[in-house]
PDB file of N, H, CA, C and O in Angstrom:
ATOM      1  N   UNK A   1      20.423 102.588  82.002  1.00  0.00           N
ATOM      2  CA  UNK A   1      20.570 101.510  81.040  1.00  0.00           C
ATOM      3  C   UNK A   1      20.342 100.187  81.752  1.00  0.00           C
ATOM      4  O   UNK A   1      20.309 100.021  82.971  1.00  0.00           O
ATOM      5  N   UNK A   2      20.184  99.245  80.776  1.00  0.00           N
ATOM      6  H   UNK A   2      20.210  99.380  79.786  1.00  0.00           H
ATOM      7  CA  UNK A   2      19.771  98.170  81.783  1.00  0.00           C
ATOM      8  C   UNK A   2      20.664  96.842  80.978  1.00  0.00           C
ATOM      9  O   UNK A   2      20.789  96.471  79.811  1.00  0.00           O
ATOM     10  N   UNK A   3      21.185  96.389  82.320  1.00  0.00           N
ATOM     11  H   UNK A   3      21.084  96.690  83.268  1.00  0.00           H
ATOM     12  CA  UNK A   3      22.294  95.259  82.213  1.00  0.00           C
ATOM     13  C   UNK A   3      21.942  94.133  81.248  1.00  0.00           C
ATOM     14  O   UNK A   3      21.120  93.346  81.716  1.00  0.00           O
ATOM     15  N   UNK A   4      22.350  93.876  80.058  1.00  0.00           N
ATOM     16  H   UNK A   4      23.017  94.515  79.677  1.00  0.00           H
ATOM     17  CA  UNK A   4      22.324  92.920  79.264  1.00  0.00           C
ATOM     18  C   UNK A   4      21.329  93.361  78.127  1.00  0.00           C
ATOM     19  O   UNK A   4      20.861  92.499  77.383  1.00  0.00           O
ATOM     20  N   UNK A   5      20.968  94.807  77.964  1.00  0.00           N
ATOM     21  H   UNK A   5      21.348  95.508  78.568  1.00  0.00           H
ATOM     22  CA  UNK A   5      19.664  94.963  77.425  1.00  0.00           C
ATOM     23  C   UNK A   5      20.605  95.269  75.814  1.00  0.00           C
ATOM     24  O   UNK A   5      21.814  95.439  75.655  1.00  0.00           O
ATOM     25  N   UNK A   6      19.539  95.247  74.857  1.00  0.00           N
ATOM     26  H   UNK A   6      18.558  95.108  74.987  1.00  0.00           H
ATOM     27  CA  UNK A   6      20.219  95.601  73.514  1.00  0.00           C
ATOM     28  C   UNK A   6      20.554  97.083  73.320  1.00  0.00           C
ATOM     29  O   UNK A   6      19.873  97.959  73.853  1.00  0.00           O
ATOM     30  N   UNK A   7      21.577  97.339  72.578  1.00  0.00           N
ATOM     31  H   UNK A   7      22.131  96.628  72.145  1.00  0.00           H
ATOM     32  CA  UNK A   7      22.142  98.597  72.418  1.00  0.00           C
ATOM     33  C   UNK A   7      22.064  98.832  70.663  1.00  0.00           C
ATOM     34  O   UNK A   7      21.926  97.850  69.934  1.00  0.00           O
ATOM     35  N   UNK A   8      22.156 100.083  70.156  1.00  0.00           N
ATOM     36  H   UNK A   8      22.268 100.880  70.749  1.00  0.00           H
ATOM     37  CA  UNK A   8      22.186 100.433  68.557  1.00  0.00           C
ATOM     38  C   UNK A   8      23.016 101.245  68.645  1.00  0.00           C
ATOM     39  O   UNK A   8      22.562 102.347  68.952  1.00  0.00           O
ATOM     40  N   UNK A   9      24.059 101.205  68.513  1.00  0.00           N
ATOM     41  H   UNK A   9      24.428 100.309  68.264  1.00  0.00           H
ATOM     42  CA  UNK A   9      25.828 101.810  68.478  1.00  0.00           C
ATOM     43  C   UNK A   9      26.256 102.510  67.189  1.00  0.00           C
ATOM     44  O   UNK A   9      25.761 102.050  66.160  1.00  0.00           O
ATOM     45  N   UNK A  10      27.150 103.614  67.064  1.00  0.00           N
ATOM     46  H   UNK A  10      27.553 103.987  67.900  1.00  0.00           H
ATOM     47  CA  UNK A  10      28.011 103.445  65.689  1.00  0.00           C
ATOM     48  C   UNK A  10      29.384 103.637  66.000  1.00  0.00           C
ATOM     49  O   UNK A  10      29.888 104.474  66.749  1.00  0.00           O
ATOM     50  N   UNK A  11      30.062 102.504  65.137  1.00  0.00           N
ATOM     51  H   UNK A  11      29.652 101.824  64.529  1.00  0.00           H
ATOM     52  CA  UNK A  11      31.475 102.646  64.786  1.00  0.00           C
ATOM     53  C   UNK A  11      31.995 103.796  64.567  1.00  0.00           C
ATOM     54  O   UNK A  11      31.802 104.391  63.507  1.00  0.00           O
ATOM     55  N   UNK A  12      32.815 104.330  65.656  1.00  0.00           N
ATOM     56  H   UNK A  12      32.972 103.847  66.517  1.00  0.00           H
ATOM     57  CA  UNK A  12      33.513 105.393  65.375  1.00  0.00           C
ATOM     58  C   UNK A  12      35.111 105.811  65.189  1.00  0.00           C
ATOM     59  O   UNK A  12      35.585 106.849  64.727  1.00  0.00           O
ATOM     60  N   UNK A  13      35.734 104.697  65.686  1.00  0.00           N
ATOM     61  H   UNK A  13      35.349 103.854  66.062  1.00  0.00           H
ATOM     62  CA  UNK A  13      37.056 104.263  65.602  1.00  0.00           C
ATOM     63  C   UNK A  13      37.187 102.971  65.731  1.00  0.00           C
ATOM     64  O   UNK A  13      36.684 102.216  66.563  1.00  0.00           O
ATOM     65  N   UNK A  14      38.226 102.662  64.445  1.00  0.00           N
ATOM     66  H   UNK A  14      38.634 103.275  63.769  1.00  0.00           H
ATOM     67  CA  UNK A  14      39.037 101.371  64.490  1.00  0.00           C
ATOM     68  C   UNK A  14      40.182 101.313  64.962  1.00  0.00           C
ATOM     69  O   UNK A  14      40.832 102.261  64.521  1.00  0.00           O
ATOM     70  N   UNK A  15      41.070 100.366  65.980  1.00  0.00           N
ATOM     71  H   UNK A  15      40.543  99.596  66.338  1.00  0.00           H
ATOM     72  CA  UNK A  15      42.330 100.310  66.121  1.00  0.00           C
ATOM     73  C   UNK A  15      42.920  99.022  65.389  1.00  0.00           C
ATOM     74  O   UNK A  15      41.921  98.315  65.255  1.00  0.00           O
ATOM     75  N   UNK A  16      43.859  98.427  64.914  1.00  0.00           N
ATOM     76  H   UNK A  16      44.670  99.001  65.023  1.00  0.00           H
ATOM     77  CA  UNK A  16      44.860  97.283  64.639  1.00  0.00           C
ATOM     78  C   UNK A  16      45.692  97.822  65.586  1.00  0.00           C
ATOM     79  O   UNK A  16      45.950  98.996  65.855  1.00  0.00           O
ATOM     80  N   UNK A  17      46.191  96.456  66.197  1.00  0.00           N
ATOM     81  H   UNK A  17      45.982  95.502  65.978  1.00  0.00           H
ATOM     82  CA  UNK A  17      47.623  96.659  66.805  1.00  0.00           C
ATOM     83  C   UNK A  17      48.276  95.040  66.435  1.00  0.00           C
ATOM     84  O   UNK A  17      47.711  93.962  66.616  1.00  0.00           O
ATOM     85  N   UNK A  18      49.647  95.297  65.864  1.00  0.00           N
ATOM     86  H   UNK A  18      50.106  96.173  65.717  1.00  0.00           H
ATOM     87  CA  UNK A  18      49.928  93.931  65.565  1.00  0.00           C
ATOM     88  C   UNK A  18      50.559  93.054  66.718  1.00  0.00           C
ATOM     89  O   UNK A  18      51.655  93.447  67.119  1.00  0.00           O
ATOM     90  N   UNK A  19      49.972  91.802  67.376  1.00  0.00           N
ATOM     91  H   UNK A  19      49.081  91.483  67.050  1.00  0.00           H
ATOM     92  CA  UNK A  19      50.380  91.447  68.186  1.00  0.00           C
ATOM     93  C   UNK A  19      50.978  89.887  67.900  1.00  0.00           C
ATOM     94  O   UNK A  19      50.876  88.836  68.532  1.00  0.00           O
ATOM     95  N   UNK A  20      51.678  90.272  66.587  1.00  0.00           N
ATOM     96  H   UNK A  20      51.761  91.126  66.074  1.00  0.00           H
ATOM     97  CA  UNK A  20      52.591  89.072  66.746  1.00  0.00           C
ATOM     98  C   UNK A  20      53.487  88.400  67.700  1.00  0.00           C
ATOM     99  O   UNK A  20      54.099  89.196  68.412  1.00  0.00           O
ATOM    100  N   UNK A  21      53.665  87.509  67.853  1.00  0.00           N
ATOM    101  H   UNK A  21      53.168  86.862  67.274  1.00  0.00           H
ATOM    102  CA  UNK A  21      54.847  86.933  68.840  1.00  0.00           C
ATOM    103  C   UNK A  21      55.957  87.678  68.327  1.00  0.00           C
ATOM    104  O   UNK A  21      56.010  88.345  67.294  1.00  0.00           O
ATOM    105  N   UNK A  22      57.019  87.426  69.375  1.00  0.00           N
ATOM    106  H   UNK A  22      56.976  86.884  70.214  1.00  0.00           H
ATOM    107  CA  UNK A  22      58.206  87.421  68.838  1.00  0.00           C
ATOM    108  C   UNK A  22      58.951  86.562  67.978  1.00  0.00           C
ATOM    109  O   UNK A  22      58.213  85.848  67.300  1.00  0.00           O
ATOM    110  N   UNK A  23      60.050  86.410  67.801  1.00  0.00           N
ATOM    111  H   UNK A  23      60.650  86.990  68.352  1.00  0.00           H
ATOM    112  CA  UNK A  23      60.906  85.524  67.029  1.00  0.00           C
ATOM    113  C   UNK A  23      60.387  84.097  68.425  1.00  0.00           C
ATOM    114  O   UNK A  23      59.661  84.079  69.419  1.00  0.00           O
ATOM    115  N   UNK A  24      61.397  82.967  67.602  1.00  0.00           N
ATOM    116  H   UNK A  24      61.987  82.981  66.794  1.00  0.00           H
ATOM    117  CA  UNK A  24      61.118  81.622  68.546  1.00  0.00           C
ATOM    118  C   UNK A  24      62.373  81.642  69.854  1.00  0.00           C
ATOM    119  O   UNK A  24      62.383  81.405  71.062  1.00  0.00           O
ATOM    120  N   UNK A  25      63.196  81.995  68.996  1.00  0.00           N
ATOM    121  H   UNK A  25      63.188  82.187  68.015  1.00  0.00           H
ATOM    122  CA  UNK A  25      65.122  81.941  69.872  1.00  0.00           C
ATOM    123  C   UNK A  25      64.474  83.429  71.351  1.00  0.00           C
ATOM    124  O   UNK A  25      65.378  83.571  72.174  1.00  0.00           O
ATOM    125  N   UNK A  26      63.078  84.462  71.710  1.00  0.00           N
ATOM    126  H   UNK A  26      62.343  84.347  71.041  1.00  0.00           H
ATOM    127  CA  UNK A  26      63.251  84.786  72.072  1.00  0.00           C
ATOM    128  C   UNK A  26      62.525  84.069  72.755  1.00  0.00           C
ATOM    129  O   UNK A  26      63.018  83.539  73.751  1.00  0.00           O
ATOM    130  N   UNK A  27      61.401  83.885  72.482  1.00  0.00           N
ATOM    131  H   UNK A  27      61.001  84.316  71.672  1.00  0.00           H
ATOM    132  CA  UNK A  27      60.249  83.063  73.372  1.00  0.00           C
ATOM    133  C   UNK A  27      60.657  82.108  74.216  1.00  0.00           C
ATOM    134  O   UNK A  27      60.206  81.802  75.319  1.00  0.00           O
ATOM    135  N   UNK A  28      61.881  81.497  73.376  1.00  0.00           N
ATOM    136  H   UNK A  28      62.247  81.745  72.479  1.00  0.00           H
ATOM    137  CA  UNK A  28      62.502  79.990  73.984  1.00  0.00           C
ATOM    138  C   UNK A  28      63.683  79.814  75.154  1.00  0.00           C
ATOM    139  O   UNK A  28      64.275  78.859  75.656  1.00  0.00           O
ATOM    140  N   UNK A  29      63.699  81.718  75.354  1.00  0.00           N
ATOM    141  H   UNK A  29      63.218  82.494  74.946  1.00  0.00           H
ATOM    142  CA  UNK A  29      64.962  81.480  76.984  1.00  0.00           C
ATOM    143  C   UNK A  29      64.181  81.133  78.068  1.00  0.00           C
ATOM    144  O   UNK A  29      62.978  80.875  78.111  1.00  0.00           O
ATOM    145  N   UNK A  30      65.152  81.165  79.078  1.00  0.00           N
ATOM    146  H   UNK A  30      66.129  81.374  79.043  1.00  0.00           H
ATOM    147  CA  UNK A  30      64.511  80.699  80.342  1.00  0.00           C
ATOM    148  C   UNK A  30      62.878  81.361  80.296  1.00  0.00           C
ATOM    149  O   UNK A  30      62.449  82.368  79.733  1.00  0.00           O
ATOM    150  N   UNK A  31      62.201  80.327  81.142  1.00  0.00           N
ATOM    151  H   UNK A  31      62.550  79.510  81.600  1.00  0.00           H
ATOM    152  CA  UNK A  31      60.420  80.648  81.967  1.00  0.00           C
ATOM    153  C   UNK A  31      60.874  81.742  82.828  1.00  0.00           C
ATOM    154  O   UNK A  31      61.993  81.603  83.321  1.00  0.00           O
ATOM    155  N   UNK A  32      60.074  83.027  83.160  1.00  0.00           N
ATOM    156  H   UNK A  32      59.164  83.140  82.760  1.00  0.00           H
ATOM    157  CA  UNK A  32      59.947  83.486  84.325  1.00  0.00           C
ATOM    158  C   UNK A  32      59.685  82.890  85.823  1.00  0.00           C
ATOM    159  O   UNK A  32      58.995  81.882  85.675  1.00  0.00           O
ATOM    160  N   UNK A  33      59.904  83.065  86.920  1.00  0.00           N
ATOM    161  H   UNK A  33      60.465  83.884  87.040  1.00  0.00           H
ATOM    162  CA  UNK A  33      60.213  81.997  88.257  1.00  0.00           C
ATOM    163  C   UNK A  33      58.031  82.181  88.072  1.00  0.00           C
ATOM    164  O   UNK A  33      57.300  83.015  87.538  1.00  0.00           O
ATOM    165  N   UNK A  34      57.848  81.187  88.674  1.00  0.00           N
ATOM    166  H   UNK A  34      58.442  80.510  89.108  1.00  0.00           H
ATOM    167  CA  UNK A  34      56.739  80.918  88.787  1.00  0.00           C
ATOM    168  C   UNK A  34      55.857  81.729  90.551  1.00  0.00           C
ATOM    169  O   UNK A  34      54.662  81.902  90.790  1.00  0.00           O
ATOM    170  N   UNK A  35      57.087  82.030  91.417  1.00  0.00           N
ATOM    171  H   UNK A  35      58.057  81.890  91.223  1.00  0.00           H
ATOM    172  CA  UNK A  35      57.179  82.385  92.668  1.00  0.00           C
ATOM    173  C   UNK A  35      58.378  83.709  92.901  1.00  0.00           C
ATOM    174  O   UNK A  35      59.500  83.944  92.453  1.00  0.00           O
ATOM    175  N   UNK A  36      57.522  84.321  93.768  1.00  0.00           N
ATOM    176  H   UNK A  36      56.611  84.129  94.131  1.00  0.00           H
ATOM    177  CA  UNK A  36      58.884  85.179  94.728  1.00  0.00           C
ATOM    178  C   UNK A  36      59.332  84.353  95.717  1.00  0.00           C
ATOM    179  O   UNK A  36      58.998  83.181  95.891  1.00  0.00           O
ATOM    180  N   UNK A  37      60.319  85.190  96.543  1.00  0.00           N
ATOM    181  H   UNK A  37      60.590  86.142  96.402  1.00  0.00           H
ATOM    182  CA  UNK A  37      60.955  84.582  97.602  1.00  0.00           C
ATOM    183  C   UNK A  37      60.432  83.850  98.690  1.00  0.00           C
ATOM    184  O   UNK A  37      60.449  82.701  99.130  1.00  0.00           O
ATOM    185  N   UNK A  38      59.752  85.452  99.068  1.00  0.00           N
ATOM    186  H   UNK A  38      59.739  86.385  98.711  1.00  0.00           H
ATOM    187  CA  UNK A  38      58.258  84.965  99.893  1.00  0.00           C
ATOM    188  C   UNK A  38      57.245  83.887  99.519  1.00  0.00           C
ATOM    189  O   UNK A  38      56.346  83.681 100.335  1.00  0.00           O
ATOM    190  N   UNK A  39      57.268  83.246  98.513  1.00  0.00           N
ATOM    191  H   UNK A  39      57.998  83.413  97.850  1.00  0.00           H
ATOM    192  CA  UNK A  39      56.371  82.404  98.301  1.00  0.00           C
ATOM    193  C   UNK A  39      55.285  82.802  97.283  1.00  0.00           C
ATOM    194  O   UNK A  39      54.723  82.089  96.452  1.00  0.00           O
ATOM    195  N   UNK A  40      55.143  83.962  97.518  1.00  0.00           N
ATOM    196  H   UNK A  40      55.599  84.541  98.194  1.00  0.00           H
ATOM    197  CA  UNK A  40      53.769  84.622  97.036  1.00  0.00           C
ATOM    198  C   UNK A  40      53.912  84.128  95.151  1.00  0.00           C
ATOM    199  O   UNK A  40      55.004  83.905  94.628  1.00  0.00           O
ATOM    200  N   UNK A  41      52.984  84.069  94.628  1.00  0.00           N
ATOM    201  H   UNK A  41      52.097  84.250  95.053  1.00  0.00           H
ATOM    202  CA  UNK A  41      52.996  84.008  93.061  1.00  0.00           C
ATOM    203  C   UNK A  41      53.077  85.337  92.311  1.00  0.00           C
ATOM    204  O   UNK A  41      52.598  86.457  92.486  1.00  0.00           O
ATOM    205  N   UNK A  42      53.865  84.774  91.417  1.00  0.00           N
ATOM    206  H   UNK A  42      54.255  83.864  91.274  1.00  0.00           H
ATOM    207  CA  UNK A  42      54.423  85.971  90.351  1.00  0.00           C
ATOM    208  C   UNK A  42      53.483  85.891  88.755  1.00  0.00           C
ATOM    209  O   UNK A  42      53.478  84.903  88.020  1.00  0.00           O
ATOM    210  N   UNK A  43      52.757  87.156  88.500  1.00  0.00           N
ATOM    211  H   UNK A  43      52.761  87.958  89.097  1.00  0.00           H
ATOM    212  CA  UNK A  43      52.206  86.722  87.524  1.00  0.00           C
ATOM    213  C   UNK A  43      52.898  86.741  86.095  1.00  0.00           C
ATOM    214  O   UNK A  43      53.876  87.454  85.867  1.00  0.00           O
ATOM    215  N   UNK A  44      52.249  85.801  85.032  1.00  0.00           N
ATOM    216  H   UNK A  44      51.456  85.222  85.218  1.00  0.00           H
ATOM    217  CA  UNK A  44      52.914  84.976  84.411  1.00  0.00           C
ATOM    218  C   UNK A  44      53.602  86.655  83.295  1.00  0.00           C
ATOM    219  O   UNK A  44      54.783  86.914  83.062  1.00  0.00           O
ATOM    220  N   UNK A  45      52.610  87.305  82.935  1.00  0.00           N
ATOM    221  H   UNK A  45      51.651  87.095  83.125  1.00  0.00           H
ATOM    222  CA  UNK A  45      53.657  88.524  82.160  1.00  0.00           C
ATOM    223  C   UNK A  45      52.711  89.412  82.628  1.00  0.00           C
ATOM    224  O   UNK A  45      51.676  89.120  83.227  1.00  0.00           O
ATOM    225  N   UNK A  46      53.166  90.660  82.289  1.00  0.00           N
ATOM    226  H   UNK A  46      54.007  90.897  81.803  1.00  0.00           H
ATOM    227  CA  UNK A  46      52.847  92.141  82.816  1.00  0.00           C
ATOM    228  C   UNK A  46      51.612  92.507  82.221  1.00  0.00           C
ATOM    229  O   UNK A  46      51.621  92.759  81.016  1.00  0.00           O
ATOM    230  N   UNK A  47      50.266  92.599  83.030  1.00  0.00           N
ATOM    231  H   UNK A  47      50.258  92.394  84.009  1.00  0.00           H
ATOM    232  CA  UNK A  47      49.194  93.443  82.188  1.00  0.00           C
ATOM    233  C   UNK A  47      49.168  93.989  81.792  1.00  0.00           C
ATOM    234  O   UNK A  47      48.308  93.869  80.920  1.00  0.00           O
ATOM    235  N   UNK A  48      49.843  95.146  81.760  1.00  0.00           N
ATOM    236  H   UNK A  48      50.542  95.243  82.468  1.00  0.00           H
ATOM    237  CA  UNK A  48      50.258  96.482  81.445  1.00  0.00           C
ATOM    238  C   UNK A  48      50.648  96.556  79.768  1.00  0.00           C
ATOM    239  O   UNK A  48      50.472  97.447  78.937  1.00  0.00           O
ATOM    240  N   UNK A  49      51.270  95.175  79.678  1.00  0.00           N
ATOM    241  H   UNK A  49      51.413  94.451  80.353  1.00  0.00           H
ATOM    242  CA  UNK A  49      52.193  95.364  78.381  1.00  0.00           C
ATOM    243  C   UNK A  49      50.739  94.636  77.180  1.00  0.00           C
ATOM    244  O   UNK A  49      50.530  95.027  76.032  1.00  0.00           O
ATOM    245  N   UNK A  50      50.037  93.647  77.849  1.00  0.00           N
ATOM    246  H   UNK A  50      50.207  93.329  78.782  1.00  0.00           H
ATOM    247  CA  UNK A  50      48.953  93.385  76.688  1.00  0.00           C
ATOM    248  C   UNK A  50      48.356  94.229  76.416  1.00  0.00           C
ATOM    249  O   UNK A  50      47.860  95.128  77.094  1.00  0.00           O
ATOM    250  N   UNK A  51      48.341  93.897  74.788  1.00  0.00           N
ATOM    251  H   UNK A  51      48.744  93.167  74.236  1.00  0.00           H
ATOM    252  CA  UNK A  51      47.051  95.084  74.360  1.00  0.00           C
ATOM    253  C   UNK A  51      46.099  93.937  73.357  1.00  0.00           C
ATOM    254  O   UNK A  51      46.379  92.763  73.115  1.00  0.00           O
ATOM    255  N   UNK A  52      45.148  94.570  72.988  1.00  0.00           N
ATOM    256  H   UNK A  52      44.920  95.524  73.185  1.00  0.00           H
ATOM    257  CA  UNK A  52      44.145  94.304  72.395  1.00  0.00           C
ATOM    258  C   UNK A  52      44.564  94.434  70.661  1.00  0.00           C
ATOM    259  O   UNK A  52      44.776  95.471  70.032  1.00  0.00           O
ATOM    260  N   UNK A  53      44.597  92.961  70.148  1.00  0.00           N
ATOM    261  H   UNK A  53      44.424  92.119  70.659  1.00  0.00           H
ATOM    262  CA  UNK A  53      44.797  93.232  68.484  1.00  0.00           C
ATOM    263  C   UNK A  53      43.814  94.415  67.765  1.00  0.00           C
ATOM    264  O   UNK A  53      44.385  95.412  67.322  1.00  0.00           O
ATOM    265  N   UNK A  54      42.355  94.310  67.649  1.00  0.00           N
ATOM    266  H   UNK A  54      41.891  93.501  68.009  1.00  0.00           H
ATOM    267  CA  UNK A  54      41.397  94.983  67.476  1.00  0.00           C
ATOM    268  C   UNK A  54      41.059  95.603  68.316  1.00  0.00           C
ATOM    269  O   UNK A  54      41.238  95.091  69.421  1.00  0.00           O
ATOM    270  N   UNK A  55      40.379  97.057  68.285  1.00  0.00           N
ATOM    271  H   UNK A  55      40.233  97.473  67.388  1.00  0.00           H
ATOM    272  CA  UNK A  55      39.658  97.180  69.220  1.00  0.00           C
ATOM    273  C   UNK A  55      38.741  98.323  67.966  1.00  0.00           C
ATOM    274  O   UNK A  55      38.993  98.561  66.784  1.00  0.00           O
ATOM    275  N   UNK A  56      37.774  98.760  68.770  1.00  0.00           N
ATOM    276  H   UNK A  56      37.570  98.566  69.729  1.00  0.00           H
ATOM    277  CA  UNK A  56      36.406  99.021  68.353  1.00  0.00           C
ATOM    278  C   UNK A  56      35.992 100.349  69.428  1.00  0.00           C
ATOM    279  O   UNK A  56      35.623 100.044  70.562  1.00  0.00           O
ATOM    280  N   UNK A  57      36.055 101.580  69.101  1.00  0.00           N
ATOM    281  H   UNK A  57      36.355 101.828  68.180  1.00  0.00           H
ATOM    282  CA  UNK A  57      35.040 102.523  69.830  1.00  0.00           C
ATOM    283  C   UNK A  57      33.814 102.831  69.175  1.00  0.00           C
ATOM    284  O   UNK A  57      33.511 102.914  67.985  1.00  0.00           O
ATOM    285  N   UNK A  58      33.091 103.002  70.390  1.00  0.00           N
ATOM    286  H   UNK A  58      33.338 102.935  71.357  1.00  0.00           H
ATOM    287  CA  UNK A  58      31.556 102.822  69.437  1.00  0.00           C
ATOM    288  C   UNK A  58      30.770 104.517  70.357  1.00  0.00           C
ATOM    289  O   UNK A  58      31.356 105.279  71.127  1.00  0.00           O
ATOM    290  N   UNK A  59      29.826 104.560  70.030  1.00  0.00           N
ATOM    291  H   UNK A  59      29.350 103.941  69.405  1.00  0.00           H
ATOM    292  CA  UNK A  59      29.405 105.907  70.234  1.00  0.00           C
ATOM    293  C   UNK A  59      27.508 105.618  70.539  1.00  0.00           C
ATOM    294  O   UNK A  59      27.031 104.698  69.873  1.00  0.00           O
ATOM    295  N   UNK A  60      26.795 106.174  71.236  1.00  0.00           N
ATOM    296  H   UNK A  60      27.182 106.921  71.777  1.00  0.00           H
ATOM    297  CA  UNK A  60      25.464 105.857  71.025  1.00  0.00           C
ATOM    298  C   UNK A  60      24.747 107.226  71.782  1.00  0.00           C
ATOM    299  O   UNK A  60      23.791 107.440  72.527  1.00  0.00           O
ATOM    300  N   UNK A  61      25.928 108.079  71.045  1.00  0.00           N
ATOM    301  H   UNK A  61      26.705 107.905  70.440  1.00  0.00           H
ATOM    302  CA  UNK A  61      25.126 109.415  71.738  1.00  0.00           C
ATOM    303  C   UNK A  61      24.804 110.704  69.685  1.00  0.00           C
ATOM    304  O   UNK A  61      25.354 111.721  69.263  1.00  0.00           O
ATOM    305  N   UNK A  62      23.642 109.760  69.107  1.00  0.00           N
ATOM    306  H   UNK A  62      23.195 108.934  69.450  1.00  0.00           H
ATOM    307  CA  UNK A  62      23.040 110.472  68.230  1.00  0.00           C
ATOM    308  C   UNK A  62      21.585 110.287  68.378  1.00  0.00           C
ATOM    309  O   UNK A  62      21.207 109.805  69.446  1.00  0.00           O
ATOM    310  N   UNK A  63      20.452 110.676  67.231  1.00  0.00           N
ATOM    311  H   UNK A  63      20.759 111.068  66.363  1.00  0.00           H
ATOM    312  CA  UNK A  63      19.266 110.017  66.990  1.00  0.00           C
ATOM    313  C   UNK A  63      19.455 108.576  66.611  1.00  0.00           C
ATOM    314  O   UNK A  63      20.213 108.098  65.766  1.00  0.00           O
ATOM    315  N   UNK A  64      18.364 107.822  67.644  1.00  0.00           N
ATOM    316  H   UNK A  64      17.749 108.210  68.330  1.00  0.00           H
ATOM    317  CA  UNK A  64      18.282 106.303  67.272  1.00  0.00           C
ATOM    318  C   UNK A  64      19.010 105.585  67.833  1.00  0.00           C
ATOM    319  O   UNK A  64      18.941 104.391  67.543  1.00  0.00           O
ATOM    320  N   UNK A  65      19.693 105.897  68.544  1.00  0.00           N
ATOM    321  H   UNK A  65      19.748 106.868  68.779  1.00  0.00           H
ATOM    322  CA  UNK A  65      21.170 105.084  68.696  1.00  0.00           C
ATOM    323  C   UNK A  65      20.492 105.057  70.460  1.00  0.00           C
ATOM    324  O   UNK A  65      19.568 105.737  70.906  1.00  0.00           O
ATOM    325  N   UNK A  66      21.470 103.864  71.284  1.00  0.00           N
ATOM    326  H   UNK A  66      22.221 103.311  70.921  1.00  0.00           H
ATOM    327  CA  UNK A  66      21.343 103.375  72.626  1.00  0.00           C
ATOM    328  C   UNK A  66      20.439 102.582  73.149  1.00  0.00           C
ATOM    329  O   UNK A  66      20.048 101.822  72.263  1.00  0.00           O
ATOM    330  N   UNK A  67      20.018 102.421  73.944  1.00  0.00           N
ATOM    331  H   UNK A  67      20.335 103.039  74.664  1.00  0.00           H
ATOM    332  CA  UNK A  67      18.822 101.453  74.369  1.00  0.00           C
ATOM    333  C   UNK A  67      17.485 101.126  73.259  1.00  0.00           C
ATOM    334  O   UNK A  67      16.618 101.948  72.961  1.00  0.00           O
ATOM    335  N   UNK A  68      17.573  99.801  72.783  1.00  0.00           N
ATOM    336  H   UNK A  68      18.276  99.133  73.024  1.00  0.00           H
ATOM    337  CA  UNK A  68      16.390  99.809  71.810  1.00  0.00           C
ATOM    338  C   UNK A  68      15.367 100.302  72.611  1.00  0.00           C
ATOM    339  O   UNK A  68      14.642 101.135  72.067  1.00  0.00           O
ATOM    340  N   UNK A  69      15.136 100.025  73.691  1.00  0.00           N
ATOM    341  H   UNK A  69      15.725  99.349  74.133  1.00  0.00           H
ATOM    342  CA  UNK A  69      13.967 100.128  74.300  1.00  0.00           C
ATOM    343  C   UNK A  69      13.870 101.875  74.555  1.00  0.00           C
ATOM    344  O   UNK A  69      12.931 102.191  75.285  1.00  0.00           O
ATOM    345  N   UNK A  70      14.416 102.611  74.226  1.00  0.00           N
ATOM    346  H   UNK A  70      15.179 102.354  73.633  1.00  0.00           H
ATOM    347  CA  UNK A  70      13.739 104.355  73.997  1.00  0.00           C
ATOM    348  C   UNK A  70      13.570 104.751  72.889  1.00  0.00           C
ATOM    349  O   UNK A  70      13.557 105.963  72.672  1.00  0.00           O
ATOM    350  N   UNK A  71      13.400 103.866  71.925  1.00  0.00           N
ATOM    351  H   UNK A  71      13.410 102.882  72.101  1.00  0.00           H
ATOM    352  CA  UNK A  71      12.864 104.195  70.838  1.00  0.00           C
ATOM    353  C   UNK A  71      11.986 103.215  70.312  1.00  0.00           C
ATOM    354  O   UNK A  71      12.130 101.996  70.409  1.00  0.00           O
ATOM    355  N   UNK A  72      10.860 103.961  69.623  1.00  0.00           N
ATOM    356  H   UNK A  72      10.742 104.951  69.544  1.00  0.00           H
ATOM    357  CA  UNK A  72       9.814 103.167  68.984  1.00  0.00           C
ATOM    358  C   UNK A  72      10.290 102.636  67.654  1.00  0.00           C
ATOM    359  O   UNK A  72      10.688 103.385  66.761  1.00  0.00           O
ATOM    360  N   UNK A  73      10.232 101.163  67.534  1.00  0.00           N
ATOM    361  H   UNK A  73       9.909 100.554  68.259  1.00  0.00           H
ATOM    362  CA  UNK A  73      10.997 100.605  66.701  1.00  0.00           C
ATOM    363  C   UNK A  73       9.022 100.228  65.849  1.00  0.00           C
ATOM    364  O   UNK A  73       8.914  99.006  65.746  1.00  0.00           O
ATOM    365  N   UNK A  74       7.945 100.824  65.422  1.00  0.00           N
ATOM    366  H   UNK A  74       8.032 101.817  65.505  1.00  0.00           H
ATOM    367  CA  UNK A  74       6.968 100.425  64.798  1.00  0.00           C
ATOM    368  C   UNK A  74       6.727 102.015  63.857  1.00  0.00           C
ATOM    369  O   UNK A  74       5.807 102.119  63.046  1.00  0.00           O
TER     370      UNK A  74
END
């Protein structure tokens, strides 16, 4: 495949995930320390815990589908 090239995909799963905030009274206790002991920086919240509101699986293993360029589009 080639980096940046066009693709012809199909939707095969939708996700929602609701990523409302919390309430305000929770958001609004103390900041997490910005630092450890050592100095080193603490990051601001856990990657682990974000997720993605939408997400989208897509598929490009039928006829027609994947690199425009292996198929004759005339």
């Amino acid at each position: 495949m080639e980096i940046g090239g066009d693709i012809r995909f199909r939707v095969v799963d939708e996700t929602f995930v609701d990523t409302t905030p919390s309430s305000p009274e929770e958001s609004m206790s103390m900041p997490p320390p910005t630092s450890s002991a050592s100095g080193a920086p603490l990051p601001i919240c856990d990657p682990g815990t974000k997720k993605a509101p939408y997400k989208l699986t897509g598929s490009i293993s039928e006829m027609g589908l994947g690199m425009l360029s292996w198929w004759n589009t005339g």
